[in-house]
C-alpha positions as CSV (number, residue, x, y, z in Angstrom):
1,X,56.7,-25.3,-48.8
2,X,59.7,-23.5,-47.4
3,X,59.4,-20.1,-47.0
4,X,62.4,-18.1,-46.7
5,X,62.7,-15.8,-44.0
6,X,63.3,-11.7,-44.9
7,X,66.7,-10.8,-43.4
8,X,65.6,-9.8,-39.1
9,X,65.5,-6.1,-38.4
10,X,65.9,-5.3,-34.8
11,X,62.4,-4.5,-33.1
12,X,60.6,-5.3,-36.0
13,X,57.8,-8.1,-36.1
14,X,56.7,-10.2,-39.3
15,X,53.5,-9.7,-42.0
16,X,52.2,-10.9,-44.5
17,X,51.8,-9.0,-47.8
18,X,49.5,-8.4,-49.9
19,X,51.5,-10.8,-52.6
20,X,51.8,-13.6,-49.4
21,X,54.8,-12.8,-48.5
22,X,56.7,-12.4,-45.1
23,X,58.2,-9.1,-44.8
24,X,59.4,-7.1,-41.9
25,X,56.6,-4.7,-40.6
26,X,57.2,-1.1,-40.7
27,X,55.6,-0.9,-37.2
28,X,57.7,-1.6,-34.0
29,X,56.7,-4.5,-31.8
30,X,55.7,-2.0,-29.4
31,X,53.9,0.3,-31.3
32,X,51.2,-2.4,-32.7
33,X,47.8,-1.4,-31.9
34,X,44.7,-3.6,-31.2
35,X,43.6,-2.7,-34.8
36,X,46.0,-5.3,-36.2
37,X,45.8,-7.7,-34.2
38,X,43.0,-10.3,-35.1
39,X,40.4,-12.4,-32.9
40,X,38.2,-15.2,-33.8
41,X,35.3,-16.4,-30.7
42,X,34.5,-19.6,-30.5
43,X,33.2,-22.1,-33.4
44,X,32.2,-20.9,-36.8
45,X,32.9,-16.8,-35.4
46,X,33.8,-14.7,-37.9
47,X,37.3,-13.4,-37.5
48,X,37.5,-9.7,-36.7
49,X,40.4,-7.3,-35.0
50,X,40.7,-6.6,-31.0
51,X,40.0,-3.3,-31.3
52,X,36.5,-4.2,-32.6
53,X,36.0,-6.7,-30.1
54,X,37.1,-4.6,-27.5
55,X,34.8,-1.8,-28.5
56,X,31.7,-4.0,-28.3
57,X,31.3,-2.7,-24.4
58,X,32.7,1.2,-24.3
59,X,33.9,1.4,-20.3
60,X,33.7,4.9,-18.7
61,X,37.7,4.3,-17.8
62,X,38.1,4.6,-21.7
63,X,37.4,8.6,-21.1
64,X,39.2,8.9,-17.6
65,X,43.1,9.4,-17.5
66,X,44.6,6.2,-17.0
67,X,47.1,7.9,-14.2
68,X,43.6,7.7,-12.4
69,X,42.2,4.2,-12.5
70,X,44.2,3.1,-9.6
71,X,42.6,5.4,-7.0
72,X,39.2,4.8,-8.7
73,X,39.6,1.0,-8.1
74,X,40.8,1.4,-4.9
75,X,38.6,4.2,-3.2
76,X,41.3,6.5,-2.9
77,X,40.9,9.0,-5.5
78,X,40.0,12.5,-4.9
79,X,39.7,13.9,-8.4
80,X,36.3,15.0,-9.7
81,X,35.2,13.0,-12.3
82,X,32.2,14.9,-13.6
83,X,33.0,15.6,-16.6
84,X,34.8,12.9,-17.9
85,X,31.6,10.6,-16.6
86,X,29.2,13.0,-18.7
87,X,31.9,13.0,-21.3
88,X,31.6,9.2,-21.7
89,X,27.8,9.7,-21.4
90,X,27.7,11.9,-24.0
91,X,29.6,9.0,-26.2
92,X,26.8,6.5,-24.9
93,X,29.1,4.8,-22.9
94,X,27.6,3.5,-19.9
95,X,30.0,0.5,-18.6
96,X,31.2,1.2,-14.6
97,X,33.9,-1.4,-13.3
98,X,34.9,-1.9,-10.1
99,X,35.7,1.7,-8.1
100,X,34.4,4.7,-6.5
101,X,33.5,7.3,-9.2
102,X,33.5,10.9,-7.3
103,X,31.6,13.7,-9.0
104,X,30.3,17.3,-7.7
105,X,27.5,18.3,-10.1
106,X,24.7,16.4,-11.8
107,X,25.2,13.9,-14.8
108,X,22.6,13.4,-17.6
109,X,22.4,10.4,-19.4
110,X,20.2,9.2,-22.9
111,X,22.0,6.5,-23.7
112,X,21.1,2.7,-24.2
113,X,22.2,1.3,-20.7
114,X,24.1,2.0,-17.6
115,X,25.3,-1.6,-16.2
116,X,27.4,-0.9,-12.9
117,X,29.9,-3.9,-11.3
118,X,29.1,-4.9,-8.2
119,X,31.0,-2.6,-6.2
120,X,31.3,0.1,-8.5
121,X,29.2,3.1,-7.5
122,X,28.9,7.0,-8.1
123,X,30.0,9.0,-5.1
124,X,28.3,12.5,-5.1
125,X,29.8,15.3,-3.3
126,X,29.0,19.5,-2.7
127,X,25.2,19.9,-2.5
128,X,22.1,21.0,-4.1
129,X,21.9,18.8,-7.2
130,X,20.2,15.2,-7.9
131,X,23.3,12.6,-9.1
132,X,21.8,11.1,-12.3
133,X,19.1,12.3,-14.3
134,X,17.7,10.0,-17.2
135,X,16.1,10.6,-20.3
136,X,16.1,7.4,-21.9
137,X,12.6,7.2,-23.6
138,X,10.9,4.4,-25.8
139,X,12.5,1.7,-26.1
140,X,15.2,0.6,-23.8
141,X,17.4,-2.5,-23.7
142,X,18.3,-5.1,-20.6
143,X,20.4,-4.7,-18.2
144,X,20.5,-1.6,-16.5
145,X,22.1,-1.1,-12.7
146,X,22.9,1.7,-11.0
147,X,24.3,2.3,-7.5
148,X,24.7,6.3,-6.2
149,X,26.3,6.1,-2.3
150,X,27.8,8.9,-0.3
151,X,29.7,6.5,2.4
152,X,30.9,8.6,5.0
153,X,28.7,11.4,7.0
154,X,27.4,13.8,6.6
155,X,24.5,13.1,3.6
156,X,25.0,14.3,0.1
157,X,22.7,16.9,0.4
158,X,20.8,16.8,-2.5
159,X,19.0,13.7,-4.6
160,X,19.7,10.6,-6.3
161,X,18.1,9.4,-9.2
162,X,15.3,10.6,-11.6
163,X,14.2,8.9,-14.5
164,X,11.5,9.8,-16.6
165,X,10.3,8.1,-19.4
166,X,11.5,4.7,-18.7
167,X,9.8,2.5,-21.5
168,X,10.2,-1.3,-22.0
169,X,13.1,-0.9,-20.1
170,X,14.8,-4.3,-17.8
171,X,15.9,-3.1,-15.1
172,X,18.4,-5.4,-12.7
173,X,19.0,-2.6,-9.9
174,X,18.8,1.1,-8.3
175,X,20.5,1.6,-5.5
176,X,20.8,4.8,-3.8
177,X,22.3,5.4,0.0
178,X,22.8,8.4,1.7
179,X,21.1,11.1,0.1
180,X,19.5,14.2,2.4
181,X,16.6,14.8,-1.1
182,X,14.9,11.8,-2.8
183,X,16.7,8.2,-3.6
184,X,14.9,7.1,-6.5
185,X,12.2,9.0,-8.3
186,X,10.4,7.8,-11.6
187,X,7.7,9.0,-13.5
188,X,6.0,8.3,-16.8
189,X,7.5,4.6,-16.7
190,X,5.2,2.2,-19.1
191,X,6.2,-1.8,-20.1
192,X,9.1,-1.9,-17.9
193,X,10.2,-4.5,-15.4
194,X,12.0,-3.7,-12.2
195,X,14.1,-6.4,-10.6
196,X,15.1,-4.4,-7.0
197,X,15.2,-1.1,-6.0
198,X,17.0,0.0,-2.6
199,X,16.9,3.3,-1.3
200,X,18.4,3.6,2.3
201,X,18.7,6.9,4.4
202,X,17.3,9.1,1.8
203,X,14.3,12.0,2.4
204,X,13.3,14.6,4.2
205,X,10.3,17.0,4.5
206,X,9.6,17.4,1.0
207,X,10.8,14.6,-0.8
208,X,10.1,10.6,-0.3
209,X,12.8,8.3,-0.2
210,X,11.7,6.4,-3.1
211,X,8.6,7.4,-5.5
212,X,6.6,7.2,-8.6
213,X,5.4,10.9,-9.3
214,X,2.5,11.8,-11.1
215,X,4.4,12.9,-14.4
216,X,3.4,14.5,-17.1
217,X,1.3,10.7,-18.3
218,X,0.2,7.7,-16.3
219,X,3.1,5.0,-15.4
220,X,1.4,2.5,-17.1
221,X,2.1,-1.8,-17.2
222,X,5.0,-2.3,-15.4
223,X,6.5,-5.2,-12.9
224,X,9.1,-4.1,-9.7
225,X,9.9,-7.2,-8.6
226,X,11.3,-5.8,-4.9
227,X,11.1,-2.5,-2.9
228,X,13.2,-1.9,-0.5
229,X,13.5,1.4,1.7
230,X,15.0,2.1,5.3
231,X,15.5,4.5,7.8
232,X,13.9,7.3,5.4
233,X,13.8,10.8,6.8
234,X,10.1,12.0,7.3
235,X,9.1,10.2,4.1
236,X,9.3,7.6,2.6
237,X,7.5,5.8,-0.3
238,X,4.9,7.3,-2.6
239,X,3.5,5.6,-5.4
240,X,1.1,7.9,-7.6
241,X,-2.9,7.5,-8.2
242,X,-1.6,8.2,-11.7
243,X,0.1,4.2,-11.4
244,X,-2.0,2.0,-14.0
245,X,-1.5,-1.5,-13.7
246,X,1.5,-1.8,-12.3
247,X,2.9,-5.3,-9.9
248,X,4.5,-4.2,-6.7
249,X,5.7,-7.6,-5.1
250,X,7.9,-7.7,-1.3
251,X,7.8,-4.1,-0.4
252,X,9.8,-3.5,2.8
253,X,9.7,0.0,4.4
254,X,10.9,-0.1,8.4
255,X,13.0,1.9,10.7
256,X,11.4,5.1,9.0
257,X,11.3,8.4,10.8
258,X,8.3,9.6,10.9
259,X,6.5,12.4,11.9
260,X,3.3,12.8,13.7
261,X,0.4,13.6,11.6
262,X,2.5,13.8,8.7
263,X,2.1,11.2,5.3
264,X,5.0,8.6,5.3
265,X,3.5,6.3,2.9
266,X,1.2,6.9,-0.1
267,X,0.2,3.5,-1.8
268,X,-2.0,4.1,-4.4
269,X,-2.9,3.2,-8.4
270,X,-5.8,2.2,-10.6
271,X,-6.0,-1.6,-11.8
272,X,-2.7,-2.1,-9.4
273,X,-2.2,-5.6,-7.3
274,X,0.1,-5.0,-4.3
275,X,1.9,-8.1,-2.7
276,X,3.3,-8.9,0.8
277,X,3.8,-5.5,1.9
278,X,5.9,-4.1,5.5
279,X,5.6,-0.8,6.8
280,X,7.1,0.3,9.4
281,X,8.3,3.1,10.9
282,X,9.6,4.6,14.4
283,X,10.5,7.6,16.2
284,X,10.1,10.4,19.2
285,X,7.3,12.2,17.6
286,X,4.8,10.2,16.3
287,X,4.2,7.8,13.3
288,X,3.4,9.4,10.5
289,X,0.1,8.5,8.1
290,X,-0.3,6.2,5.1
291,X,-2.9,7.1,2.6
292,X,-4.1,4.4,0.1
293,X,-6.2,5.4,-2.8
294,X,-6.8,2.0,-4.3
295,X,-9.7,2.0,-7.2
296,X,-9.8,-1.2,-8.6
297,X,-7.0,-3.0,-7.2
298,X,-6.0,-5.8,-4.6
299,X,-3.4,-5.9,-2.0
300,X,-2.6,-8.8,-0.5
301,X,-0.6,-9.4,2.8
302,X,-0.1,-6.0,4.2
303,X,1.7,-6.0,7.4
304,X,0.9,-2.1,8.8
305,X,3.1,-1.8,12.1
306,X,4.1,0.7,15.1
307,X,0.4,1.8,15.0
308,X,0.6,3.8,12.2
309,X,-2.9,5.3,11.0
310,X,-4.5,4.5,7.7
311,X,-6.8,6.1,5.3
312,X,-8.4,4.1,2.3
313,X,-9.8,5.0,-0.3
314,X,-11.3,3.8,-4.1
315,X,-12.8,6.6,-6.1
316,X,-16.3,7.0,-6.7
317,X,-18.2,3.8,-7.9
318,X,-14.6,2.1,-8.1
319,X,-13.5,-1.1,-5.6
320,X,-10.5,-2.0,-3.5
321,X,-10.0,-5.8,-2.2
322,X,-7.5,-6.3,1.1
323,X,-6.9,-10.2,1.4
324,X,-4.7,-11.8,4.7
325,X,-3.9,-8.0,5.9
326,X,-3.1,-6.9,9.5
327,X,-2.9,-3.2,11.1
328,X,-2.0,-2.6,14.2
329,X,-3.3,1.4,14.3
330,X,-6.5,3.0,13.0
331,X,-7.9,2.3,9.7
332,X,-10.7,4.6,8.2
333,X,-12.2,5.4,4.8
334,X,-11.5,8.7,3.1
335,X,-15.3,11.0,3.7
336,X,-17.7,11.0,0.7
337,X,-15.7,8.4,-1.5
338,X,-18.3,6.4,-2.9
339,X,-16.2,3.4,-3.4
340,X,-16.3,-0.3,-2.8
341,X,-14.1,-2.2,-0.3
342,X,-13.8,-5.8,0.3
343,X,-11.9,-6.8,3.1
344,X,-11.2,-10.9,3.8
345,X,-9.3,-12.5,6.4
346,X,-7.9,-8.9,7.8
347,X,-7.3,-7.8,11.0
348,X,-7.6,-4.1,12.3
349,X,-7.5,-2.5,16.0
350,X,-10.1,0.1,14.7
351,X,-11.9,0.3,12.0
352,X,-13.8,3.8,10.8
353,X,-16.5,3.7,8.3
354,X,-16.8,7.2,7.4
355,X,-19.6,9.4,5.8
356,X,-20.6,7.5,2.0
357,X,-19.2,4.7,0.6
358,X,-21.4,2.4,-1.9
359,X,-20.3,-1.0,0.1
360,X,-18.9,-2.9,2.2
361,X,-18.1,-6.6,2.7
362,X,-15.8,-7.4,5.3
363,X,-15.7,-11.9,5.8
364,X,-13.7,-13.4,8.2
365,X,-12.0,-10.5,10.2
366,X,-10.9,-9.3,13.5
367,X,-11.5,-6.0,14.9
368,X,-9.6,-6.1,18.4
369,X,-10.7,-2.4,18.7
370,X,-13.5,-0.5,17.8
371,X,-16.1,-1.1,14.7
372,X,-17.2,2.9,14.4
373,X,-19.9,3.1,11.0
374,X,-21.0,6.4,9.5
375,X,-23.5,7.8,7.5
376,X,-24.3,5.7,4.5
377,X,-25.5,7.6,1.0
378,X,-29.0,6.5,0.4
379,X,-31.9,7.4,-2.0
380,X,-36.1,7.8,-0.3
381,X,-36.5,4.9,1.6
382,X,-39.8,3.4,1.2
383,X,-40.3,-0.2,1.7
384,X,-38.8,-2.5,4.6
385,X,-36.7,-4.3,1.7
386,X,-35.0,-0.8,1.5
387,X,-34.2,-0.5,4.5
388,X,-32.7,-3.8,4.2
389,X,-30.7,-3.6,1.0
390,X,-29.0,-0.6,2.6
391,X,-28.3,-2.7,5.7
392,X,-26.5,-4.9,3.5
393,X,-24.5,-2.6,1.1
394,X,-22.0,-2.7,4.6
395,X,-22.0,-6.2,5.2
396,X,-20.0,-8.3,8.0
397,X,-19.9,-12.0,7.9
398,X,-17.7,-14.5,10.0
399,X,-16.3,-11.6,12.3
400,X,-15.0,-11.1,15.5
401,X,-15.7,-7.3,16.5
402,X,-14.5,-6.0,20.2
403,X,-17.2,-3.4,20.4
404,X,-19.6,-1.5,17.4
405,X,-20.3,2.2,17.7
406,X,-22.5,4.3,15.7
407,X,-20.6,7.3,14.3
408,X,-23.8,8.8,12.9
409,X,-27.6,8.6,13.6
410,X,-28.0,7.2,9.7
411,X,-25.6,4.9,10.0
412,X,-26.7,0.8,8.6
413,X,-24.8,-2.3,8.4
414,X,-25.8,-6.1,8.7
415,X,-23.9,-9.2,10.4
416,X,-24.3,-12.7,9.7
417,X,-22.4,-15.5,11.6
418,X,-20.3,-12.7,14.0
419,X,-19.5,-12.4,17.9
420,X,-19.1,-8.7,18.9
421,X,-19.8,-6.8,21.4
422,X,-22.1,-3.2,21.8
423,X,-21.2,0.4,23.6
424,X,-23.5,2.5,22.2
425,X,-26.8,2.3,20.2
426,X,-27.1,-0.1,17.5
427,X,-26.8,1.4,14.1
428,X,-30.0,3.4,12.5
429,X,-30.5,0.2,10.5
430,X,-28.9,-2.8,11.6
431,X,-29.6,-6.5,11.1
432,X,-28.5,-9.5,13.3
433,X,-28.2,-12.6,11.7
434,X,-26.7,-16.0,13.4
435,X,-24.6,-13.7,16.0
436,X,-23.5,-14.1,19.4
437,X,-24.2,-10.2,20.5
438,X,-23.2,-8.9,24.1
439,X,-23.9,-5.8,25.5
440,X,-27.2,-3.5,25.5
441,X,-28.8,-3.3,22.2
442,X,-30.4,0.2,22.3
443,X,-32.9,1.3,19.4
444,X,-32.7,5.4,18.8
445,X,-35.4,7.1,17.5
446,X,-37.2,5.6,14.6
447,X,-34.6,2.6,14.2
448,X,-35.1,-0.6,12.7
449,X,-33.3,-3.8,14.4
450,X,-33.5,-6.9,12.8
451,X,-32.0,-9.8,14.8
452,X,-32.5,-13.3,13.6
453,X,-31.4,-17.0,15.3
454,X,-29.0,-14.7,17.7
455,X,-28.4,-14.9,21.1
456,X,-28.3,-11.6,23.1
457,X,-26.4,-11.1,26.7
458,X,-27.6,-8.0,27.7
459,X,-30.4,-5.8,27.4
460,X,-32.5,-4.5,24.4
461,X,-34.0,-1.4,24.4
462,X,-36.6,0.1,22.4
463,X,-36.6,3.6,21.6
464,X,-39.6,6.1,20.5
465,X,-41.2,4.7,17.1
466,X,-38.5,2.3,16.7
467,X,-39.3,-0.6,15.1
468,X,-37.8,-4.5,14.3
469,X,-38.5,-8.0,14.0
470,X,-36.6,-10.8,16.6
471,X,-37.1,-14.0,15.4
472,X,-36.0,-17.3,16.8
473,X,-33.7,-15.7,19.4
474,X,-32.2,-16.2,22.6
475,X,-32.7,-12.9,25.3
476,X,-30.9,-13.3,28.5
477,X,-32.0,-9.5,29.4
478,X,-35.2,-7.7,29.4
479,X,-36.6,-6.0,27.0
480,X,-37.3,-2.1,28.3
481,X,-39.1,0.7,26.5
482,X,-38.3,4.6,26.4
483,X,-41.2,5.2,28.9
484,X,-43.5,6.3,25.9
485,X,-46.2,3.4,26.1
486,X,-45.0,1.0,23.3
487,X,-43.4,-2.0,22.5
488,X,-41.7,-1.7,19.7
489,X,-40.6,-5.5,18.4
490,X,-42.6,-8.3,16.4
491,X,-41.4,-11.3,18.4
492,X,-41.2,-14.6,16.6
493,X,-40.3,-17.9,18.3
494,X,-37.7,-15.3,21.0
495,X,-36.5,-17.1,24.3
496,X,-35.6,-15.5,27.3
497,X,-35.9,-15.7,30.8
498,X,-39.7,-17.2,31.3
499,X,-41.6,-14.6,29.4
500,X,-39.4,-11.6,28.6
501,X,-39.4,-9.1,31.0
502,X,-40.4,-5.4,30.4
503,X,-40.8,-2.2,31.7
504,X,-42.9,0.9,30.6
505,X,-45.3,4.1,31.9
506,X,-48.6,3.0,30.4
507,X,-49.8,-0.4,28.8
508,X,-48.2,-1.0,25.3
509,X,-49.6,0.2,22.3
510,X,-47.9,-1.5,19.7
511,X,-46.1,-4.8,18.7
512,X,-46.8,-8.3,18.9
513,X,-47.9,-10.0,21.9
514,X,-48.4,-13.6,23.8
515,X,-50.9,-14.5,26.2
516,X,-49.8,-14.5,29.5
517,X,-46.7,-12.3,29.0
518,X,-46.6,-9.1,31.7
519,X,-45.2,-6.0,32.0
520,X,-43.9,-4.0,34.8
521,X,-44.5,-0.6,35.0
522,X,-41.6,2.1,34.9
523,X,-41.2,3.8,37.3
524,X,-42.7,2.0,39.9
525,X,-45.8,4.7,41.7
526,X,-47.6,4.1,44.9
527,X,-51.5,4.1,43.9
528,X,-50.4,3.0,40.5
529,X,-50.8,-0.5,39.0
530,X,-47.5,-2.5,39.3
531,X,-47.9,-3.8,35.8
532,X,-50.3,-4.8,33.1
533,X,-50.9,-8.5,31.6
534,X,-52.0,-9.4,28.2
535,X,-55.1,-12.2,28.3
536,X,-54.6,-12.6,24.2
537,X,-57.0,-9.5,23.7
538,X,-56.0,-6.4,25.9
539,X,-53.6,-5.3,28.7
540,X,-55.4,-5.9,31.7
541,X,-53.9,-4.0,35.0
542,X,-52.2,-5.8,38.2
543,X,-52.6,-4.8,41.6
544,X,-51.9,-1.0,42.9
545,X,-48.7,-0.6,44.7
């Protein structure tokens, strides 16, 4: 069909009618607007205008001048954008591209999603304020990343992010940079999933560069894929008791400076699993402290370096497991926790059982250092069984252990399979089981040693109404006794050099004997006998000296 063409007016573009008919449009050819021009996507789409397509993402630039886009592209502009950001925020608008976005007071945003360009970034200026504050609550959709970076020196002084009440929310990235207050700070997160979070030069005395506060409610089932903070200022990562069953997978924390005596680190959580873990921090004045309070959770492949002290802790009647885990400065429980810690395939320089504590089991480890165990929380001991079901509540088993030390005169422990060495007296209860043992072992007052198929290079020493069994053990000492006229030991099927050698005042009183096996006597007196012998019945007296 031919259509005839209306008669051309100059700047004037074509329609179609309502009738079907061409016509001249009443709107100039440079005054047509995206609402009449129509799109169709791809396939079956439906057709719809480009103003409607165009308004499926709302860009930030829609509310800044356009006279400024240039400079914000480019890194040049000057302008505060403050208000035009929290305008656009306040029209859930939440689309940065490419540029430097310069403000000088804080924004607040409740929309659905901020999703940042890579290389787009909020540049905070002036002081005293923290950059983005968000109240997004419930439900949340994909896609969120945000970047907050003062560039040049000095640091913005004040914070970076805080979100609170993040919920099912999928997080791609935070970044902060630069930042004299906290990086990133969350609290009352629950469902969410955190793909990476980098906070770099951010902290100081009293704010971490990256945490998870306590909150008003527990931050509760959530995933963060990556943690990455570096050369924080004082502190640097605290993760609240109040976590519940949260993920934390590749958490790097190095070049921190740290303060002596001062926490860098708090770890901690309920029901949490921790995975391949750094930590690492340096500077003039010391290394700071980690605290870990860990009730019912596992962390796996912790890396602690630059000899930075470590406290541990569960809760009462709660657990903590630490698999493949290195620390190259102290490590000691937290006094009176009553907790449970299992520790496999670790190694510690020292290690500081303290007062309490329900149980240990500690398999395959290495303690380069010293093994120091405390006081363990006990009910009436009655029976010999007692005494050695508390001597296993702190179990060692397949361990390497530079020296053991008694930190307490009630301290117990057992160790089956292990090579270590002593420095001080055995524990109050201690039993020996399959180890390679060098040193002195020296029995306090009333002390119970059990040592079974062990070898001992070095002396053991009974003390007053100690008592213990050696069983099918190898002595390469002598057995000496505190002088007060007993031997304190049942001996089963024990080798040594000849008969086992020993030294006391008077004849023994007590223990278990062999015919033929001799005494000397301690100290040596002129007039006195040199020793006594046991013919199977009695102690029968050697020569005078």
């Amino acid at each position: 069909v031919d259509e005839v063409l209306p008669e051309p007016v100059t700047g004037r573009s074509l329609k179609w009618d309502d009738a079907g008919n061409l016509i001249n449009s009443t709107i100039a050819v440079d005054e047509i607007t995206a609402a009449e021009v129509s799109f169709t996507g791809r396939g079956s789409a439906v057709s719809r205008t480009v103003e409607s397509r165009l308004q499926d993402r709302s860009s930030v630039l829609d509310f800044i001048p356009v006279e400024l886009h240039v400079g914000i592209r480019d890194g040049s502009n000057t302008t505060d954008l403050t208000t035009y950001l929290q305008n656009a925020f306040d029209n859930s608008a939440g689309y940065f591209p490419f540029g430097v976005y310069r403000i000088s007071a804080g924004l607040t945003f409740s929309g659905h999603v901020i999703c940042m360009e890579e290389g787009a970034y909020i540049a905070p200026y002036g002081s005293g304020y923290t950059a983005l504050t968000i109240t997004t609550q419930g439900l949340s959709t994909s896609g969120w990343d945000i970047a907050i970076r003062k560039v040049e020196a000095p640091a913005f002084a004040g914070n970076g992010i805080y979100w609170n009440g993040m919920g099912y929310a999928n997080i791609g990235s935070l970044k902060v940079h630069n930042c004299d207050g906290f990086g990133v700070k969350l609290a009352n997160m629950w469902g969410s999933h955190i793909a990476s979070i980098y906070v770099s030069q951010c902290g100081n005395a009293d704010n971490y560069a990256f945490s998870i506060e306590d909150g008003d409610d527990y931050s509760y089932m959530n995933v963060i894929d990556y943690i990455d903070v570096r050369v924080s200022n004082t502190k640097a990562i605290y993760i609240s008791r109040k976590s519940r069953k949260i993920v934390f997978s590749n958490i790097q924390s190095y070049h921190n400076i740290a303060v002596d005596g001062v926490q860098s680190h708090e770890l901690s959580g309920a029901l949490c699993c921790y995975h391949n873990i750094y930590v690492e921090n340096e500077s003039d004045s010391g290394y700071g402290l980690i605290n870990m309070n860990v009730a019912e959770s596992q962390v796996h492949n912790l890396f602690v370096a630059s000899n930075i002290p470590v406290t541990i802790s569960a809760g009462i009647n709660l657990a903590a497991c630490f698999i493949n885990c290195q620390f190259s400065g102290p490590v000691s429980t937290y006094p009176d926790q009553l907790g449970n810690f299992n520790f496999q395939r670790c190694r510690f320089t020292d290690l500081s059982m303290a007062t309490g504590g329900n149980g240990w089991l500690v398999q395959d480890c290495d303690i380069t250092g010293t093994l120091s165990v405390g006081f363990i929380t006990y009910a009436t001991i009655t029976t010999l069984s007692d005494i050695r079901a508390y001597a296993m509540r702190r179990h060692f088993s397949n361990c390497r252990i530079a020296n053991l030390a008694s930190s307490s005169d009630s301290a117990a422990a057992s160790f089956y399979n292990c090579i270590l060495s002593l420095s001080s007296p055995v524990l109050y209860w201690t039993i020996f089981d399959g180890c390679n043992i060098t040193g002195t072992v020296t029995c306090i007052t009333s002390n119970y040693l059990e040592m079974r198929a062990s070898v001992l290079v070095g002396n053991l020493v009974g003390g007053y109404q100690a008592q213990g069994w050696i069983s099918n053990s190898d002595i390469t000492g002598v057995l000496v006794s505190d002088g007060s006229g007993h031997q304190p030991f049942v001996f089963d099927n024990v080798r040594g050099s000849g008969s086992i050698p020993a030294l006391f005042s008077a004849p023994p009183n007590r223990g278990v004997w062999v015919q033929g096996q001799s005494c000397d006597r301690l100290p040596p007196a002129v007039g006195s006998p040199q020793g006594w012998v046991y013919d199977g019945t009695t102690w029968l007296a050697r020569p005078n000296l």
